[in-house]
Backbone as JSON Lines, residues from 0, in Angstrom:
{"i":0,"aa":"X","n":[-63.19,-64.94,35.53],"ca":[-63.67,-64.27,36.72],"c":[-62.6,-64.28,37.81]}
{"i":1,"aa":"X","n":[-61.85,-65.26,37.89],"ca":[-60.73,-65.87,38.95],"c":[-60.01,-64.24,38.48]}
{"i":2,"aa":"X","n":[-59.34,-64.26,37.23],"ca":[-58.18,-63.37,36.95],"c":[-58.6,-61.99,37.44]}
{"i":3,"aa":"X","n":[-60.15,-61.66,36.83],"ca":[-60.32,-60.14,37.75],"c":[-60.58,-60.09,38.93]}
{"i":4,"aa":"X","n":[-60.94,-61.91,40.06],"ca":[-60.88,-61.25,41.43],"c":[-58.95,-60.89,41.4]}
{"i":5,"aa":"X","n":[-58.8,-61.67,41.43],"ca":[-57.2,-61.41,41.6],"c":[-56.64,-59.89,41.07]}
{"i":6,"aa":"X","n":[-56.98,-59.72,39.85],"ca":[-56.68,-58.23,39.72],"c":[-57.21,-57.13,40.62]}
{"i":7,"aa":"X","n":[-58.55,-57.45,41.36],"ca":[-59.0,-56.38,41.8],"c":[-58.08,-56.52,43.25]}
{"i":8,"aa":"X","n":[-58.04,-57.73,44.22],"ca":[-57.58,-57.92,44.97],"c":[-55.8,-56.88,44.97]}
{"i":9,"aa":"X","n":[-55.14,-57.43,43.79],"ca":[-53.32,-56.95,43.72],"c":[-53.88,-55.46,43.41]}
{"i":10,"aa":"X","n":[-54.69,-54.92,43.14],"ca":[-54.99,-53.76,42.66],"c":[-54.66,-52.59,43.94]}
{"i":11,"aa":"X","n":[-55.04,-53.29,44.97],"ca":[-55.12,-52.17,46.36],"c":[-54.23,-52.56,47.04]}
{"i":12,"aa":"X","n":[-53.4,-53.87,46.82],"ca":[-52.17,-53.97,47.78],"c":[-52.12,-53.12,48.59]}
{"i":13,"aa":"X","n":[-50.81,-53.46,49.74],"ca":[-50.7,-52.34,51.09],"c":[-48.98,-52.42,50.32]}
{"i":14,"aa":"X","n":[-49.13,-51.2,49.28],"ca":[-47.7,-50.94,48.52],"c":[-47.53,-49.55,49.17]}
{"i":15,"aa":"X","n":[-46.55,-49.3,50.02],"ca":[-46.91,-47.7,50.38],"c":[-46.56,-46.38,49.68]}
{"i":16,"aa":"X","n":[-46.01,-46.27,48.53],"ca":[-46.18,-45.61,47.61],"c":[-47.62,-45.35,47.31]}
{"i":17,"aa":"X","n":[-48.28,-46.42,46.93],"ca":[-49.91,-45.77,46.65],"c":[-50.28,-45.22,47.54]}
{"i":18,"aa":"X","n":[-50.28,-46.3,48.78],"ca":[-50.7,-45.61,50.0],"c":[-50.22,-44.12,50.45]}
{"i":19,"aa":"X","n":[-48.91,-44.13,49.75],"ca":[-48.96,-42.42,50.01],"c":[-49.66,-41.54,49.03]}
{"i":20,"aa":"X","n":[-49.76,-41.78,47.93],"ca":[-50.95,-41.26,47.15],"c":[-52.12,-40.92,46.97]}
{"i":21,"aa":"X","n":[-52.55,-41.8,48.35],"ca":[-54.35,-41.44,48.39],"c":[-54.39,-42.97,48.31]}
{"i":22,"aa":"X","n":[-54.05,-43.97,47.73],"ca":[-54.77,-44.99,47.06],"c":[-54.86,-45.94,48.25]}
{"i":23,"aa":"X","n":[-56.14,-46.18,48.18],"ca":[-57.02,-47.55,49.14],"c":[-56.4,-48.58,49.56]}
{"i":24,"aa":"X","n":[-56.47,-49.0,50.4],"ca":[-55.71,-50.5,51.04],"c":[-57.05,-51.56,50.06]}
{"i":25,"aa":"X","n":[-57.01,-52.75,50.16],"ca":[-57.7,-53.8,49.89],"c":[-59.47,-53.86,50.67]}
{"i":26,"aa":"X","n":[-58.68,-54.04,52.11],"ca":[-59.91,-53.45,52.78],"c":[-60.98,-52.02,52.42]}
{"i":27,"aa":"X","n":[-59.98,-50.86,52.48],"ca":[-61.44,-49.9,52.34],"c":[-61.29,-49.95,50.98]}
{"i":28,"aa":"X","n":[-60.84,-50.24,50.03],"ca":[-61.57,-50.72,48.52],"c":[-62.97,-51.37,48.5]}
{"i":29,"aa":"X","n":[-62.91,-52.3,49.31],"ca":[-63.52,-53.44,49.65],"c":[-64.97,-52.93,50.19]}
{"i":30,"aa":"X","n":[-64.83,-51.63,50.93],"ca":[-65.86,-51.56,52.18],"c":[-66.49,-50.16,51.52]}
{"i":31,"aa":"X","n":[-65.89,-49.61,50.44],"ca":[-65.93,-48.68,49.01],"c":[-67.32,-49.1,48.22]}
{"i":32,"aa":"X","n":[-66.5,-50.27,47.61],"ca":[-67.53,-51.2,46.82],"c":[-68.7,-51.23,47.89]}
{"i":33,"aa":"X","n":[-68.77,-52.03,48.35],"ca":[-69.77,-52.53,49.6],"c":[-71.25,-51.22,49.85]}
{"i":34,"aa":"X","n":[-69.56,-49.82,49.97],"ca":[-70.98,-48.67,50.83],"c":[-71.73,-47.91,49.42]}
{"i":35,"aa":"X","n":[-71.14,-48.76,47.86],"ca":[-71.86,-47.83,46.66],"c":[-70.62,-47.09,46.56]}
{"i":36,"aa":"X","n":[-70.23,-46.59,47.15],"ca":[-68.88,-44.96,46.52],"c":[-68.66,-45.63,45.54]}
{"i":37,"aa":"X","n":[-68.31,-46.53,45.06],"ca":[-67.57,-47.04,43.72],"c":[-68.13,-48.41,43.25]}
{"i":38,"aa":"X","n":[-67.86,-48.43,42.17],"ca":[-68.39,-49.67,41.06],"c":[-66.92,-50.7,41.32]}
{"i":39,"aa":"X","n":[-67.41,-51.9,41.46],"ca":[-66.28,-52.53,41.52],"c":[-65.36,-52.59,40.05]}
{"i":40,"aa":"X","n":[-64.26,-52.84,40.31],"ca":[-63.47,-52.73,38.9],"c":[-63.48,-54.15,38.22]}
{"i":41,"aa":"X","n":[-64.24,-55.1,38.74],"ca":[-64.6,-55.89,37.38],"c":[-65.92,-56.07,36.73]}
{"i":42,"aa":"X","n":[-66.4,-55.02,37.08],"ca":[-67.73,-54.64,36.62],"c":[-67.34,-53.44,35.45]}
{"i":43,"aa":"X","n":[-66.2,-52.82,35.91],"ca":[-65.76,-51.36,34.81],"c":[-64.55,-52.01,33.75]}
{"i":44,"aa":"X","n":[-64.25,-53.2,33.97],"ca":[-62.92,-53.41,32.99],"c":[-63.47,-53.66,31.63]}
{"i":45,"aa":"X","n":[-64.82,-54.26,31.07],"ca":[-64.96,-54.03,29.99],"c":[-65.0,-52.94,29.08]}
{"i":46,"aa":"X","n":[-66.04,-51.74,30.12],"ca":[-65.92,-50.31,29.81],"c":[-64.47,-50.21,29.35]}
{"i":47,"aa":"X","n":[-63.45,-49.82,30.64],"ca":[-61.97,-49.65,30.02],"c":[-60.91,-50.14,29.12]}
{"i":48,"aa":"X","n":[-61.83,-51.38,28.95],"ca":[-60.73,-51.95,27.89],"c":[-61.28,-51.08,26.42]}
{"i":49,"aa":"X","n":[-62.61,-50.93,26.24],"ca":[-63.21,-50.2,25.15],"c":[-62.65,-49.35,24.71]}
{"i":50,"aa":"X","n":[-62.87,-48.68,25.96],"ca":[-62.68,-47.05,25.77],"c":[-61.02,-47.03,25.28]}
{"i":51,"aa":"X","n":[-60.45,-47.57,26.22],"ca":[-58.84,-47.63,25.74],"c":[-58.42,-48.41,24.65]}
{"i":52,"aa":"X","n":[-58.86,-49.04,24.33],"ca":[-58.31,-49.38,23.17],"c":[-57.07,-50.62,23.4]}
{"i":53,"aa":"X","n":[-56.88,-50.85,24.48],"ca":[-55.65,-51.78,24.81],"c":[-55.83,-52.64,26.03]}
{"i":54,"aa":"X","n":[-54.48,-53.07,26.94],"ca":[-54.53,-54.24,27.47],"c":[-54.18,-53.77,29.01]}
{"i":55,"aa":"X","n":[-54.84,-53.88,29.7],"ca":[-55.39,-52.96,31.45],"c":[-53.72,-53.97,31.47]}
{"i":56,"aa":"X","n":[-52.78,-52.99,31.94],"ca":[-51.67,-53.91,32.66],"c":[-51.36,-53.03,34.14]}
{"i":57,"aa":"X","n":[-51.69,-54.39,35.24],"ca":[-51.9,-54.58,36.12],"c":[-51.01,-54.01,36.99]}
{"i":58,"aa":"X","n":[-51.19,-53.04,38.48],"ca":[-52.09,-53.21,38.98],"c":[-53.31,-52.04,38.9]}
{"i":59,"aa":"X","n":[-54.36,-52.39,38.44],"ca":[-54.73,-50.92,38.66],"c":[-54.94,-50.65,40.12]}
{"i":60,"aa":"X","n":[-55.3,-49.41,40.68],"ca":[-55.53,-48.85,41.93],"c":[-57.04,-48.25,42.29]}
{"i":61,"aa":"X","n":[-57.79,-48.29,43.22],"ca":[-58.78,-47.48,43.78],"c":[-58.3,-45.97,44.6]}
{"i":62,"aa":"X","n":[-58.69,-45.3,43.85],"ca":[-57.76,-43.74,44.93],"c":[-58.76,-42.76,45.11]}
{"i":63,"aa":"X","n":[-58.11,-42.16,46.16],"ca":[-58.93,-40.82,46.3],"c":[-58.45,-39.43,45.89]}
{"i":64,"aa":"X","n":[-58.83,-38.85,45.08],"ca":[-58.18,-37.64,44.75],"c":[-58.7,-36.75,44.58]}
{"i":65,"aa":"X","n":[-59.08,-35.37,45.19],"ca":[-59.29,-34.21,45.69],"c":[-61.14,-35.07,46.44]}
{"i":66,"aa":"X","n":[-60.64,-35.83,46.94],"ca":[-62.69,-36.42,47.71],"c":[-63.32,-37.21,46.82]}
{"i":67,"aa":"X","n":[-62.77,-37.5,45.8],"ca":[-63.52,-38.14,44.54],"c":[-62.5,-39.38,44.45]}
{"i":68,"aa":"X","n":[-63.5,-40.78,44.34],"ca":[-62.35,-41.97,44.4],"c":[-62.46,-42.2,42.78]}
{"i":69,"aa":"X","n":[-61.45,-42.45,42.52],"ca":[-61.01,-42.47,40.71],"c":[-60.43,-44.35,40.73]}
{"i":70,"aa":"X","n":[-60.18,-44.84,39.79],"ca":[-59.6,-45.95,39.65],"c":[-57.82,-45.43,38.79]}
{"i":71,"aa":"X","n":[-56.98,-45.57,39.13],"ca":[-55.61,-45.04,38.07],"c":[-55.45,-46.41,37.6]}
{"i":72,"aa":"X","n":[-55.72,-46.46,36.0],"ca":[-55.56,-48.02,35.15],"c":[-54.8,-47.18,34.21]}
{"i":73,"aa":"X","n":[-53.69,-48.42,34.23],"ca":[-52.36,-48.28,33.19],"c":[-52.95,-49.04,31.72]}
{"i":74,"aa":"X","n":[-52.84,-48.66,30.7],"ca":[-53.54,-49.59,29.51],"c":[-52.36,-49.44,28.63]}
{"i":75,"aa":"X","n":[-51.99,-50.53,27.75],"ca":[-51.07,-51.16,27.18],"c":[-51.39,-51.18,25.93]}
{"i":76,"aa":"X","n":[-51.13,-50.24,24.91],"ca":[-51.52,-50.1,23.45],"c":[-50.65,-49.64,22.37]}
{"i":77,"aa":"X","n":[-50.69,-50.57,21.3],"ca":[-49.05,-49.96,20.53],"c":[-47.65,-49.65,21.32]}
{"i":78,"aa":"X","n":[-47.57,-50.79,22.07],"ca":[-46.45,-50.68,22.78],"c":[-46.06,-49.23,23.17]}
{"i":79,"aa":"X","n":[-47.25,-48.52,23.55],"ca":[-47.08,-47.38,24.74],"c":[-48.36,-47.4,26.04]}
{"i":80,"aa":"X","n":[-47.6,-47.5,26.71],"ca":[-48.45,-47.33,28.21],"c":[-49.05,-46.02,28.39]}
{"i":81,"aa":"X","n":[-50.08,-46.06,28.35],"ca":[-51.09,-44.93,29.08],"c":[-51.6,-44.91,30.32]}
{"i":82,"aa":"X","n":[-51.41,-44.12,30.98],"ca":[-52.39,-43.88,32.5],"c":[-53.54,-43.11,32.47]}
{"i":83,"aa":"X","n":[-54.66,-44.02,32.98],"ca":[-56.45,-43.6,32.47],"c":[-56.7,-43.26,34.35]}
{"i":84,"aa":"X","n":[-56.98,-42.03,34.5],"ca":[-58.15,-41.89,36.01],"c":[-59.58,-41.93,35.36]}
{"i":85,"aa":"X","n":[-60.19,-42.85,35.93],"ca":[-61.46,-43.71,35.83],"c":[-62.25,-42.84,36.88]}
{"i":86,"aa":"X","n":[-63.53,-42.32,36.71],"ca":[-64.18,-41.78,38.06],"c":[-64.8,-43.44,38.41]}
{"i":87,"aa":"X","n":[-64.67,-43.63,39.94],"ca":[-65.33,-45.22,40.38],"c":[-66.3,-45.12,40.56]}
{"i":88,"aa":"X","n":[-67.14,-43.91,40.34],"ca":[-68.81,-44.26,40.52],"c":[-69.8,-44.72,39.19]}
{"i":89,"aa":"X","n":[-68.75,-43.68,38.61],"ca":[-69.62,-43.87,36.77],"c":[-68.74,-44.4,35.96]}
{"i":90,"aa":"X","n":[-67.74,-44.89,36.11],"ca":[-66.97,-45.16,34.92],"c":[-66.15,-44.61,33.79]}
{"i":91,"aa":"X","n":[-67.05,-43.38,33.74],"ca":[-65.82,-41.83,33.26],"c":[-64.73,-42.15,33.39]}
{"i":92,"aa":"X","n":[-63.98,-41.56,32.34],"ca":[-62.6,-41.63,31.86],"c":[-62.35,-40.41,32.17]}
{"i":93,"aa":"X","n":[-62.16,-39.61,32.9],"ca":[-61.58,-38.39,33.92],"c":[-60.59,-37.95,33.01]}
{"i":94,"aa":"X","n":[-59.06,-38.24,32.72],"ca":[-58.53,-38.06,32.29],"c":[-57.53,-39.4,31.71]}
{"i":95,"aa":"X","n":[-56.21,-38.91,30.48],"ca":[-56.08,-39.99,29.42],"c":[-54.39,-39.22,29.98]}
């Protein structure tokens, strides 16, 4: 439980690259979860590990993209990295 607060926490860093991307600070991640817009991401990492098939390598992100907050999780499978947009309300795998 420790490792996914911590993942969810490094997940929204104040990295400003994401931040120029759309992607959430820690706080409105935080206040995200809180208002419902999104499922927290250690409630969805079992989903994603499923669905993907591999190993969530860290950090994932909370973002907003076109009004819709998505999660962008990198997954680690056969030594190739994939990037998964997660919709954060349902868990949908948006795109692979």
């Amino acid at each position: 439980m420790l490792g996914m607060t911590l993942l969810f926490a490094g997940a929204t860093g104040p990295d400003g690259n994401a931040r120029a991307a759309g992607c959430l600070s820690s706080g409105e991640a935080r206040a995200a979860v809180q208002s419902g817009q999104a499922i927290s991401l250690s409630q969805m990492l079992g989903r994603i590990r499923s669905a993907a098939g591999g190993e969530i390598v860290p950090p994932p992100q909370l973002c907003n993209q076109g009004g819709r907050l998505v999660y962008i999780v990198n997954v680690l499978s056969g030594g190739k990295v994939t990037k998964l947009t997660v919709d954060a309300r349902s868990g949908s795998i948006l795109s692979r």
